[in-house]
C-alpha beads as a LAMMPS data file, in Angstrom:
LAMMPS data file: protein, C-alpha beads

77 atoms
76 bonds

1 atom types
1 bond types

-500.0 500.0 xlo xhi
-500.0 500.0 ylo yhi
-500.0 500.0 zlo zhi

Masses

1 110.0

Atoms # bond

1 1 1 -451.614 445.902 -259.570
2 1 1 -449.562 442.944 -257.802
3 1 1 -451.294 439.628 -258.962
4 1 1 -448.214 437.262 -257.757
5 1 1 -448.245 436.007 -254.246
6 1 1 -445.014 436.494 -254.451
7 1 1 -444.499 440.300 -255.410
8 1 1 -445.624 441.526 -251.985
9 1 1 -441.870 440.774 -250.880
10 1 1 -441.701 444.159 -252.657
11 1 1 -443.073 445.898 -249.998
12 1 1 -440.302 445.220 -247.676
13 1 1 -437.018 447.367 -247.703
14 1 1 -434.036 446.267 -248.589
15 1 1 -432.906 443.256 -246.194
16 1 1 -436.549 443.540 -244.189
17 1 1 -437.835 440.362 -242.788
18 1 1 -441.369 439.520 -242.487
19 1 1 -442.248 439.753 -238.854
20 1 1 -443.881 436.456 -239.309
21 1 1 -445.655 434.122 -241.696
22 1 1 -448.965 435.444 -240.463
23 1 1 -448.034 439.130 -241.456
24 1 1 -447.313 438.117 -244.989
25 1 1 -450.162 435.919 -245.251
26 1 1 -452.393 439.205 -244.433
27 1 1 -450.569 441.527 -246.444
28 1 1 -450.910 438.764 -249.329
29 1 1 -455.149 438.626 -248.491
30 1 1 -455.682 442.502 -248.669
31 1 1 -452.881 443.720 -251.159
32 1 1 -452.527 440.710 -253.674
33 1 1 -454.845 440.976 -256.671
34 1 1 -456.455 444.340 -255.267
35 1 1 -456.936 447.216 -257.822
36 1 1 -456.491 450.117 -255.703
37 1 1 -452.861 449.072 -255.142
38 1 1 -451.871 450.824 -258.216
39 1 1 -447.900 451.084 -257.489
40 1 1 -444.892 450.073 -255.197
41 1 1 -444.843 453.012 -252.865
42 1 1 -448.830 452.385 -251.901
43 1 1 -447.514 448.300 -251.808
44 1 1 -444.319 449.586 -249.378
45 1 1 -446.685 451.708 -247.638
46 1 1 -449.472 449.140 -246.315
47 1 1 -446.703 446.305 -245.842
48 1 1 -444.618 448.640 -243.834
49 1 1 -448.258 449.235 -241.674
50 1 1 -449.122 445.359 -241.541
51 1 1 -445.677 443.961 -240.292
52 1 1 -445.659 446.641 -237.650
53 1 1 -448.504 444.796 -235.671
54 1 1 -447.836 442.885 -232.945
55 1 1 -447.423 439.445 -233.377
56 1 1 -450.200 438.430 -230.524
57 1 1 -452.774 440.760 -232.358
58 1 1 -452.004 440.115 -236.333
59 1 1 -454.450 436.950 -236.314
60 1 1 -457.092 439.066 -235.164
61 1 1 -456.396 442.355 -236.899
62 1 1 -459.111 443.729 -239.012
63 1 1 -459.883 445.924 -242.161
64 1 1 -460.719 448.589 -239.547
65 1 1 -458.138 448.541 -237.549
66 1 1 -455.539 448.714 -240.299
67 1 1 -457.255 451.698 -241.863
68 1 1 -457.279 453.059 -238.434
69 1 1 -453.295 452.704 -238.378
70 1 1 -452.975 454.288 -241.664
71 1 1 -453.468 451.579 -244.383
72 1 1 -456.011 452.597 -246.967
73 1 1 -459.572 450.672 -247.133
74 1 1 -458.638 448.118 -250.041
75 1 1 -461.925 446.772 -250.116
76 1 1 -462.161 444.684 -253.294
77 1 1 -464.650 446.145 -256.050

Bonds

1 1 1 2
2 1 2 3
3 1 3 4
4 1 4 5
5 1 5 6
6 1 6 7
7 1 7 8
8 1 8 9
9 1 9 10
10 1 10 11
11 1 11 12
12 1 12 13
13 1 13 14
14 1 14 15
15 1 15 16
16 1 16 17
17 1 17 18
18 1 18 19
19 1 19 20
20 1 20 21
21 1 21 22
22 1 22 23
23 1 23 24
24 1 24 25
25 1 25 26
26 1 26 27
27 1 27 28
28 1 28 29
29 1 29 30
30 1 30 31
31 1 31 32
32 1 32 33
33 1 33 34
34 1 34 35
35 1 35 36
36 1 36 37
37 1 37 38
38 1 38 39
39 1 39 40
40 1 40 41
41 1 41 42
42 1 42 43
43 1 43 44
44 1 44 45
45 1 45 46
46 1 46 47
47 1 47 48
48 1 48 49
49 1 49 50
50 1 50 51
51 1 51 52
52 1 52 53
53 1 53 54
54 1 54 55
55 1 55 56
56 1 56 57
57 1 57 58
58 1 58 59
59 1 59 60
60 1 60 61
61 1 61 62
62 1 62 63
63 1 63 64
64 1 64 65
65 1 65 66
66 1 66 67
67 1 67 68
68 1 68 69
69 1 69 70
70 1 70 71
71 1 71 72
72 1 72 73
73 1 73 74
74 1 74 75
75 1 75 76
76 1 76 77
């Protein structure tokens, strides 16, 4: 588990950007402090899925729609 705000820079690949501060600010809300993200490939994974949004749709994206695109339902508890 990531518990660092931080550590979900790991997601990215080598020399990645974040496709804005929005994206990292959801990846942050959903993957930070979550359980179920037990190691750096499911971290790489769901980053990989949340920076691909569009920037016009990533302030409205929801828990369904990125489970729908391939992320898994990180739910908390």
């Amino acid at each position: 588990m990531y518990i660092v705000p931080d550590m979900i820079d790991l997601g990215l690949d080598e020399g990645q950007k974040w496709a804005s501060a929005a994206h990292r600010e959801v990846a942050q809300k959903i993957l930070i402090g979550n359980p179920r993200v037990t190691g750096r490939d499911v971290l790489h994974h769901n980053v990989q899925i949340i920076n691909a949004i569009p920037p016009d749709k990533i302030k409205t994206v929801t828990l369904a729609d990125l489970v729908a695109l391939g992320c898994g339902d990180y739910r908390m508890g």
